[in-house]
C-alpha positions as CSV (number, residue, x, y, z in Angstrom):
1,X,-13.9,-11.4,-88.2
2,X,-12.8,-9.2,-85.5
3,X,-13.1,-5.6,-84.5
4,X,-10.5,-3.1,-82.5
5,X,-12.7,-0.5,-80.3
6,X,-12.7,1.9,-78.1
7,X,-14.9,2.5,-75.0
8,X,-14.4,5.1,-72.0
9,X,-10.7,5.2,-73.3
10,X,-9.9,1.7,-73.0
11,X,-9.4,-0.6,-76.5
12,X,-11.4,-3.6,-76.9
13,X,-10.5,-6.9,-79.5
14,X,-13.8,-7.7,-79.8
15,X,-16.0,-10.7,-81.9
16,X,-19.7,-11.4,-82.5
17,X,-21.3,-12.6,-79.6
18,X,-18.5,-11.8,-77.1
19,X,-19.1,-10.7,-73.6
20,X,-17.1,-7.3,-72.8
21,X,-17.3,-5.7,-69.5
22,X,-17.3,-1.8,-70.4
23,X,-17.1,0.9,-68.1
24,X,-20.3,2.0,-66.6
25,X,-22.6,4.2,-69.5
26,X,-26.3,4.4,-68.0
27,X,-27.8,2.6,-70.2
28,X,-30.5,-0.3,-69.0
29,X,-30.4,-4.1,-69.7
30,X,-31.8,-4.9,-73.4
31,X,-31.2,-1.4,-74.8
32,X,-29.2,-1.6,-77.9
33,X,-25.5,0.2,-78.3
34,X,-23.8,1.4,-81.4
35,X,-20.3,1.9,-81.3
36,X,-18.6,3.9,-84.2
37,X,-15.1,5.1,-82.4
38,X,-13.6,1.4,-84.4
39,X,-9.7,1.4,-85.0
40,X,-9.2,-1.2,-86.9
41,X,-11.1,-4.8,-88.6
42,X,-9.8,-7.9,-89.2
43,X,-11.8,-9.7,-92.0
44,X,-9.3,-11.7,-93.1
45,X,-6.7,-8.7,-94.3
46,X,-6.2,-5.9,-91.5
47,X,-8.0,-2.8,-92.3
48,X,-7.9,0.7,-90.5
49,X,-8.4,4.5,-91.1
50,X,-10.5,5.5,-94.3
51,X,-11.0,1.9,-94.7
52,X,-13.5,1.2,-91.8
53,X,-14.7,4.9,-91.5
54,X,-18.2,3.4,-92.5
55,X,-18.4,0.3,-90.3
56,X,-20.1,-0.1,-86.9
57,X,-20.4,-2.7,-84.2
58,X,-23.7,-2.8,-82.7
59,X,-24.1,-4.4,-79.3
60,X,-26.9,-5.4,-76.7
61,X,-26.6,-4.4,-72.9
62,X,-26.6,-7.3,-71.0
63,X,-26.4,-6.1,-67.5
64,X,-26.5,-2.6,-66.2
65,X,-24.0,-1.1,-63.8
66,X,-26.9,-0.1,-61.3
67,X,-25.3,-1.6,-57.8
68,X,-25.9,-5.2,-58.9
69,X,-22.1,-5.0,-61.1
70,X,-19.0,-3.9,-59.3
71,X,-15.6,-4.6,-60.0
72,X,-14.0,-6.5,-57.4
73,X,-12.7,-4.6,-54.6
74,X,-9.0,-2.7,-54.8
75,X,-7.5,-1.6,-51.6
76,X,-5.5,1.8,-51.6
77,X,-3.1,1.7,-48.5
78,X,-1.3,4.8,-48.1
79,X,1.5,4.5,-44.9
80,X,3.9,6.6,-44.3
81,X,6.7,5.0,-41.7
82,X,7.7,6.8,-38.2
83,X,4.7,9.0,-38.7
84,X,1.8,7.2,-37.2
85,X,0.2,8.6,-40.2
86,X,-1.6,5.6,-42.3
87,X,-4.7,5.8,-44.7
88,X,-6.1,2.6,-46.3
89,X,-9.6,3.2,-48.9
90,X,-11.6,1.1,-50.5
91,X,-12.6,1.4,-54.1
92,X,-15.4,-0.7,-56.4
93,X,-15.8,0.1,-60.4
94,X,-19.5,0.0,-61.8
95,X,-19.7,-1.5,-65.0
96,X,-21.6,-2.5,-67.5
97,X,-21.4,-5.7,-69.4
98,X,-21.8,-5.9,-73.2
99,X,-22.4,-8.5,-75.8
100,X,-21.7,-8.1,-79.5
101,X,-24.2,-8.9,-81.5
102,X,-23.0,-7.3,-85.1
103,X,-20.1,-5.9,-87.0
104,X,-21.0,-4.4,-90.2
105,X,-20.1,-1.9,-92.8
């Protein structure tokens, strides 16, 4: 059985017990997460809209987004030729990392 979600705008195929790296929510390590924004489940027969409006998937917080988990780095390098003009940034997501721990109705 398998779940659709979404979580800061991004969609999510996710299973009990799966690890999901999220993007950061404020939440600590050990606190408990219910997510009810599902689009679709898979239980052996796809089901979506009225079909799943009563179903949640309850998660734990692993590890919280507090310095200690950052994205890898992505370089933004701006240059702009003949113009001596160049720009280059640095940029590391927080997140927070997930692990399923229930889909029910």
């Amino acid at each position: 059985m398998y779940a659709i979600i979404k979580c800061g705008g991004k969609q999510y195929k996710v299973e009990q017990g799966d690890l999901v790296d999220i993007d950061y929510i404020g939440k600590a390590a050990k606190e408990t997460l219910e997510i009810t924004d599902i689009l679709a489940i898979n239980d052996g027969e796809l089901k979506m809209g009225e079909e799943i409006s009563s179903f949640k998937v309850y998660a734990e917080v692993v590890l919280d987004g507090t310095g200690v988990n950052r994205d890898r780095k992505v370089i933004i390098y701006k240059k702009r030729r003949r113009k001596d003009s160049k720009v280059k940034r640095g940029f590391r997501k927080s997140f927070t990392k997930i692990r399923i721990t229930k889909i029910a109705s």
